[in-house]
C-alpha positions in Angstrom: -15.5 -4.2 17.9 -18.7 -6.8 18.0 -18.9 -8.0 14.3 -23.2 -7.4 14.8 -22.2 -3.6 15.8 -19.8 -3.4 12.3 -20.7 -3.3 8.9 -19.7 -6.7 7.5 -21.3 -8.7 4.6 -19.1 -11.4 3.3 -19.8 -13.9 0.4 -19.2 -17.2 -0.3 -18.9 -17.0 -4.0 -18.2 -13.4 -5.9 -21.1 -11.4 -6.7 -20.0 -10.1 -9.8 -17.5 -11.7 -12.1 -13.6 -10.3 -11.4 -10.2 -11.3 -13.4 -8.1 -11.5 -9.9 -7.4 -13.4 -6.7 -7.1 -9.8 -5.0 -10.3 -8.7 -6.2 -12.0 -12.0 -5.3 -11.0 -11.9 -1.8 -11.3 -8.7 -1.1 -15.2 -8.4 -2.4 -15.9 -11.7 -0.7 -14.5 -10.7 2.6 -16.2 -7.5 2.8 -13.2 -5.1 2.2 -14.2 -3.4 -0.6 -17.1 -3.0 -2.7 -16.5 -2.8 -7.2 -18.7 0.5 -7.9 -17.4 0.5 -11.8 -14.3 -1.1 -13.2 -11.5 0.5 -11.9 -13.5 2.1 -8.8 -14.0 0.4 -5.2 -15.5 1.9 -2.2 -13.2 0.6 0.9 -15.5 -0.8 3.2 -14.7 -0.2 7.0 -12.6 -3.4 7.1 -11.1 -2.6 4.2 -10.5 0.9 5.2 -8.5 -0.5 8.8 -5.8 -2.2 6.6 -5.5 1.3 4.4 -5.5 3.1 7.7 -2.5 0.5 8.6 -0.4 1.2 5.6 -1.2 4.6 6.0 0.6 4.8 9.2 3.2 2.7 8.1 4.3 5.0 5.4 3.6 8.2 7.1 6.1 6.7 9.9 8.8 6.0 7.3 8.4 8.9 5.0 8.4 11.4 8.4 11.7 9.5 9.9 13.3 10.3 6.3 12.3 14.2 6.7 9.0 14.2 4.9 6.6 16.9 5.3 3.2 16.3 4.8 0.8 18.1 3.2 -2.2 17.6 0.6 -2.5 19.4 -2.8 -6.0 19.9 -4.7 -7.0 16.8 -7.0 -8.7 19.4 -9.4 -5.7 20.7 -11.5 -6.0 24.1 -14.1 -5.2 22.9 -17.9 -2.4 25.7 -18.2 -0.1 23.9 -15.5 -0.2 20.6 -17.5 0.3 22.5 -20.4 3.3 23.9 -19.7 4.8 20.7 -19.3 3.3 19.3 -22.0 1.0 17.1 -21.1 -2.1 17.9 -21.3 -1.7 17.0 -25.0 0.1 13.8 -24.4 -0.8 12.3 -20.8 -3.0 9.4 -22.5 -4.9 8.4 -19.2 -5.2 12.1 -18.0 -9.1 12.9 -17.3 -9.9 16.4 -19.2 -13.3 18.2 -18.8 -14.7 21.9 -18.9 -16.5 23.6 -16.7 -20.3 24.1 -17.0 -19.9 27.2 -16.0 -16.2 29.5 -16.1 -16.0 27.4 -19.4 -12.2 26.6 -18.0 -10.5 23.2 -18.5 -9.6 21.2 -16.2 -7.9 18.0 -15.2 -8.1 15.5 -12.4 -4.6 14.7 -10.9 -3.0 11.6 -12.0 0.0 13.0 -10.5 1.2 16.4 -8.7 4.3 17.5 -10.4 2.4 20.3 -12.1 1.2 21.4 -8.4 4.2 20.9 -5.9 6.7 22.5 -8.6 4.8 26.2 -8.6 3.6 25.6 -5.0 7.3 25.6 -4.2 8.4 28.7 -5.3 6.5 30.1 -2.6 9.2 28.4 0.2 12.0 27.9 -2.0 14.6 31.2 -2.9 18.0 30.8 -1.5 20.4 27.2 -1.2 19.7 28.1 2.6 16.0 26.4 1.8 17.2 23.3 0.7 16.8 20.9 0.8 13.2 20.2 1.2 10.8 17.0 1.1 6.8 17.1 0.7 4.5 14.4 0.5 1.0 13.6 0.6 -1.5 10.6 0.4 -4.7 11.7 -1.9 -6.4 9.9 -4.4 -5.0 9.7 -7.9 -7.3 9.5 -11.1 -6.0 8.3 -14.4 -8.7 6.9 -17.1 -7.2 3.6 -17.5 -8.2 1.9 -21.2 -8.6 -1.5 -19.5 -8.6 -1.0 -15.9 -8.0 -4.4 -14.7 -6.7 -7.2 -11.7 -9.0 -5.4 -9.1 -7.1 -3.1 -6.9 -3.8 -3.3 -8.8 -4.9 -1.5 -12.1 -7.4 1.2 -10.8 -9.1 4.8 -12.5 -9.1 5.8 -8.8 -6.8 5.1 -6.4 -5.4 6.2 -3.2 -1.4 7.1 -3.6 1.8 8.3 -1.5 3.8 10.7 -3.2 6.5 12.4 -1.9 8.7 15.1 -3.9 12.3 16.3 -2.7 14.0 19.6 -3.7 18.0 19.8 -3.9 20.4 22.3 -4.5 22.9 19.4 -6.6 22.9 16.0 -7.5 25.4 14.7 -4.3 22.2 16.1 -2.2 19.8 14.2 -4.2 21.8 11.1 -4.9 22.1 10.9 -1.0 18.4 11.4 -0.7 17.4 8.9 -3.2 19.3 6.4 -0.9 17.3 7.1 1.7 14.6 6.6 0.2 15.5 2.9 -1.3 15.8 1.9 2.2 12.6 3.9 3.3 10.6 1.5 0.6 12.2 -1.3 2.0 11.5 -0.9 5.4 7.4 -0.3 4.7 7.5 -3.4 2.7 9.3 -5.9 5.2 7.1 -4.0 7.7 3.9 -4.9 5.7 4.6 -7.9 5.3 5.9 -8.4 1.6 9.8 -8.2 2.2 11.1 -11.6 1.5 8.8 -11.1 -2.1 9.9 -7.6 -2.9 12.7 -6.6 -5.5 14.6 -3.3 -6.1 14.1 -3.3 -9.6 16.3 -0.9 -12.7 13.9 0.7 -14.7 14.4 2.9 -17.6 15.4 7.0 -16.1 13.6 8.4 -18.9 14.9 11.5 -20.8 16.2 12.9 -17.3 18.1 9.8 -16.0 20.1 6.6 -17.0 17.8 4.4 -14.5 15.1 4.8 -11.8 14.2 2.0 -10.0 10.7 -0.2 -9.2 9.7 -2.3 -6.3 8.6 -5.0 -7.7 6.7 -8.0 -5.6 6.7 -11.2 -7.1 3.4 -13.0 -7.7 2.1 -15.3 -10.4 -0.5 -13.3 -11.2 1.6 -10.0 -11.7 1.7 -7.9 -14.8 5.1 -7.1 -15.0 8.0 -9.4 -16.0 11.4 -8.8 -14.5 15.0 -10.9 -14.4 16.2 -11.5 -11.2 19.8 -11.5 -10.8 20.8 -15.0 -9.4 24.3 -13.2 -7.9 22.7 -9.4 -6.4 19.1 -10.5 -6.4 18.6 -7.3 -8.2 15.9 -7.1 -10.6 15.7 -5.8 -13.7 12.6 -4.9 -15.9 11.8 -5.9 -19.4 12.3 -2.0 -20.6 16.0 -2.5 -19.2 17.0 -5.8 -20.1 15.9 -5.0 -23.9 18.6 -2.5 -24.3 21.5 -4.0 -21.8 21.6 -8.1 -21.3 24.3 -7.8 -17.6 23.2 -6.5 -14.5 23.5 -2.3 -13.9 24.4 -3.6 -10.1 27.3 -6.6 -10.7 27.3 -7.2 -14.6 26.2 -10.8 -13.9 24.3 -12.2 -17.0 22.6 -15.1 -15.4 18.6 -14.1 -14.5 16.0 -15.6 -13.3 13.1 -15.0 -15.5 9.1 -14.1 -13.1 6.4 -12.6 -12.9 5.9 -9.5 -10.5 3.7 -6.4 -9.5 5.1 -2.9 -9.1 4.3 -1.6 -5.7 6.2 1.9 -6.0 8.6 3.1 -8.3 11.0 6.2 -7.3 12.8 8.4 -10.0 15.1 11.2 -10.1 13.7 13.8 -12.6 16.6 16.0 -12.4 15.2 19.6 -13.7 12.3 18.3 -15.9 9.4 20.0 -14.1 11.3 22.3 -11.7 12.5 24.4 -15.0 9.0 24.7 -16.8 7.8 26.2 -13.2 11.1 28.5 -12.7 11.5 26.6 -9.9 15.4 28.1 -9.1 17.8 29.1 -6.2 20.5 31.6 -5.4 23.4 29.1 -4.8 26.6 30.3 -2.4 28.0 32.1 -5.1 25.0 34.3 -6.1 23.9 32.5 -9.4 21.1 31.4 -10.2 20.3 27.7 -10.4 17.6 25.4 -11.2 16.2 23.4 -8.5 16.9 19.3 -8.6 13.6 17.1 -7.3 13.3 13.8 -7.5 9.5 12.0 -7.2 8.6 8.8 -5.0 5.4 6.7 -5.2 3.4 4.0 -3.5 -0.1 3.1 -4.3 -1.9 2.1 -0.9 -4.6 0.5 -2.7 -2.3 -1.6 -5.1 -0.3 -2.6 -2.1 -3.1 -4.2 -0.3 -4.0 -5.9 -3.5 -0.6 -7.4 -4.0 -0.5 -8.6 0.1 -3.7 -10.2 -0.5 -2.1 -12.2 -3.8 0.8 -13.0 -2.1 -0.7 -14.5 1.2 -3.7 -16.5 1.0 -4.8 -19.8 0.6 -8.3 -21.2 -0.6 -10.4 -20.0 2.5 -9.4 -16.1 2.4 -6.5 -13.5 2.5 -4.0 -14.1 5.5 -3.0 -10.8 6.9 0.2 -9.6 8.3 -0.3 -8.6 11.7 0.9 -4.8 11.1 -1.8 -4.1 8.4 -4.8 -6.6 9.2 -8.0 -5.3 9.8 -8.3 -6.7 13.8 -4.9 -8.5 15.2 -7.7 -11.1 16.9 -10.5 -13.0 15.6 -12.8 -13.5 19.0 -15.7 -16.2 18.4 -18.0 -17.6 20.8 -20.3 -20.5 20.5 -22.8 -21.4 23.1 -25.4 -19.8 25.9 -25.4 -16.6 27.7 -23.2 -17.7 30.2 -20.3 -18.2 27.6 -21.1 -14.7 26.3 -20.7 -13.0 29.6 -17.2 -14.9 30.2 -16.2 -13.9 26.6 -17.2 -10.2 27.3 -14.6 -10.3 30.4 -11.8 -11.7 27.9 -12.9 -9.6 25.5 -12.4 -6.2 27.7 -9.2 -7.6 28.7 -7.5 -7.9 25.5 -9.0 -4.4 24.8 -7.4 -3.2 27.6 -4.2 -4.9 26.6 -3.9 -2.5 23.7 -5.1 -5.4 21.2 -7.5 -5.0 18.2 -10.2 -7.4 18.1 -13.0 -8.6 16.4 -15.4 -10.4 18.6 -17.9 -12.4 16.4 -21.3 -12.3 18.9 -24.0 -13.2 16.4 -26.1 -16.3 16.7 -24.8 -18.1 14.0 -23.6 -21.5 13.4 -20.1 -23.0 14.1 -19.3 -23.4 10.3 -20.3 -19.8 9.2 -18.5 -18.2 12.2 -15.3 -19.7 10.8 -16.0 -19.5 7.2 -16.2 -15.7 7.9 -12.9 -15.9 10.3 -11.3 -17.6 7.2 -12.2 -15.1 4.8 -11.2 -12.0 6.8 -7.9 -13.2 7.6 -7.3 -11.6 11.0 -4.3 -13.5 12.1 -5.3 -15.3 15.3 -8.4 -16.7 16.1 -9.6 -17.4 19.9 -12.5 -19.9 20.3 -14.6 -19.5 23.2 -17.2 -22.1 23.9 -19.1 -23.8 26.3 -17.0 -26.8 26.2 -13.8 -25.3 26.2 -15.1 -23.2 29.3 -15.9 -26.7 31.2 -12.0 -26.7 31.3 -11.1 -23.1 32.0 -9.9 -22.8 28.4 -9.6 -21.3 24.9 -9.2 -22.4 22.0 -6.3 -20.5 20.4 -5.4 -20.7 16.5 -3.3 -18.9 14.1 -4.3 -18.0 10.8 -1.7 -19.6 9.1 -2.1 -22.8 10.9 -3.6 -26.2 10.7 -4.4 -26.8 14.0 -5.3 -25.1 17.1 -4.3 -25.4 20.6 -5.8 -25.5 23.9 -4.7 -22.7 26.4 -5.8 -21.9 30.1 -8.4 -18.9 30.9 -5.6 -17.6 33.1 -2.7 -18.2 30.6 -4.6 -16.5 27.4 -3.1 -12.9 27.6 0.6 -14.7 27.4 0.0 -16.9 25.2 -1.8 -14.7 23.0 1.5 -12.1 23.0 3.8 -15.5 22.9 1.7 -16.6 19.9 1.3 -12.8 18.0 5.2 -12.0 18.6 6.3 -15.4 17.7 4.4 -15.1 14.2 
């Protein structure tokens, strides 16, 4: 893609005043755009790192059996009030119809959906189990919504929901997903940072568990086991002061964002719904789910407060925007040796941003800096003088110098090597 043919505006300084590093970043680098608090447009480089932690979800949550599907966001009051929360979901958007006179609620969540959509597919212990998930944006009428994409009114979330015929089935399946989470985190770059966390079960279980990625800027406090490296969270450690995983007492007190949370709610919506089976034995029995979420907005906030520095946001290659960062400086004739380069690492399979504008040296790489692709390739007319490139990692100080005929190898050298 040639930066002039994109839609790109970056800043040096915020336009508008924000209360987050994410937030700052993102608006400066062109990501995302602040509509209202609590609401961002995803700008099209914004949109390429979504698109990226789409896929890697979509690829985890399918190899674990997921389904996918997508359920309406406009919800009918009577489904929320049979579970009883219309009344009491506190950030729950309500409104009547102009014109049936109906209420009506925005989804913050699905279980009032997926539990009567799956009496339709669900009958016998034959059909289980089963998993569904979906990606769709969420609503929820936050009082303070706050910390840019971390704390959102509308947000774009995974959630998948499994159906089980007893708990051994979904206690096996709640495994899976543990690891699921933890694969789409090391493979977005946030591994090393990212806790399983105990949380409080609710009414319906003893615990569920967080992911929680630790950040100084985080919301959440949790106490990190110094012997499991468990987590716990404050609701937890309030009521029990040892470890739910090895009974150790000693913790490390930090601050941390939740990046998905996964719970087991047992029969809690599935029985409001009738949601029920003919087991083996001819009985009827209520069906077991268990709910998993990940915000995809809230996780590209909390990569961009983990890994930056002063310039801009330093992306993973997995989830940034381009994998290269092409820039040339100088006359036509570095322009047509740059296109050639440029088709090559196309036709390589690599993503890449070539910067063609005429613009000075300093702005070129201020904007490089900003957006974060992780390598940057300099073509220029003195570096052409000696059949080079200039070749530079995001992460890194300094640059090196690497031969015309050598770039595609070192550029795969340099990438895998990161």
């Amino acid at each position: 893609m040639k930066y002039g043919e994109y839609l790109i505006k970056t800043y040096k300084e915020t336009p508008n005043k924000v209360d987050s590093i994410n937030a700052d970043l993102l608006i400066r680098g062109g990501f995302v755009d602040q509509l209202s608090a609590g609401v961002y447009t995803y700008l099209p480089l914004g949109l390429r790192v979504i698109d990226k932690i789409a896929y890697i979800i979509r690829d985890e949550m399918n190899k674990a059996g997921g389904v996918e599907l997508l359920m309406p966001a406009l919800h009918p009051r009577e489904n929320w009030e049979k579970t009883g929360r219309w009344e009491t979901e506190d950030n729950l958007y309500r409104f009547t119809s102009h014109y049936s006179k109906t209420d009506s609620a925005l989804g913050a969540t699905h279980e009032e959906v997926v539990m009567p959509l799956m009496k339709n597919f669900v009958d016998s212990y034959r059909d289980l189990p089963k998993y569904v998930y979906q990606i769709q944006n969420k609503f929820r009428d936050e009082k303070r919504a706050k910390a840019g994409l971390l704390r959102g009114k509308e947000f774009l979330m995974k959630d998948l929901y499994s159906f089980h015929a007893n708990l051994e089935d979904l206690d096996r399946y709640y495994e899976i997903m543990k690891q699921a989470y933890i694969n789409i985190y090391n493979r977005c770059g946030i591994g090393e940072a990212t806790y399983l966390t105990f949380a409080s079960g609710g009414s319906f279980s003893k615990f569920s568990h967080e992911f929680q990625t630790i950040t100084d800027s985080g919301e959440d406090t949790i106490y990190l086991c110094e012997k499991c490296k468990i987590a716990i969270n404050q609701e937890v450690i309030d009521i029990q002061k040892d470890c739910p995983e090895c009974g150790n007492t000693d913790f490390k007190k930090i601050k941390a964002v939740e990046v998905g949370n996964i719970f087991k709610n047992m029969t809690k919506y599935s029985s409001v719904f009738d949601l029920d089976f003919t087991d083996a034995d001819g009985k009827r029995q209520t069906v077991l789910t268990g709910c998993y979420g990940i915000g995809l907005g809230r996780l590209m906030g909390t990569v961009a407060e983990v890994s930056h520095d002063k310039a801009g946001v330093i992306w993973p290659r997995s989830i940034a925007p381009f994998e290269i960062h092409l820039i040339t400086l100088g006359d036509e004739s570095v322009n047509k040796t740059a296109d050639k380069i440029y088709n090559e690492l196309l036709e390589h399979g690599y993503d890449v941003l070539w910067d063609d504008r005429d613009e000075t040296a300093g702005t070129k790489f201020a904007d490089a800096d900003i957006i974060g692709c992780p390598l940057r390739l300099l073509i220029s007319k003195k570096s052409l003088d000696n059949d080079s490139v200039e070749l530079k990692l995001r992460s890194a100080e300094k640059s090196e110098i690497v031969r015309i005929d050598e770039l595609i190898a070192a550029v795969e050298e340099t990438l895998n090597a990161k």
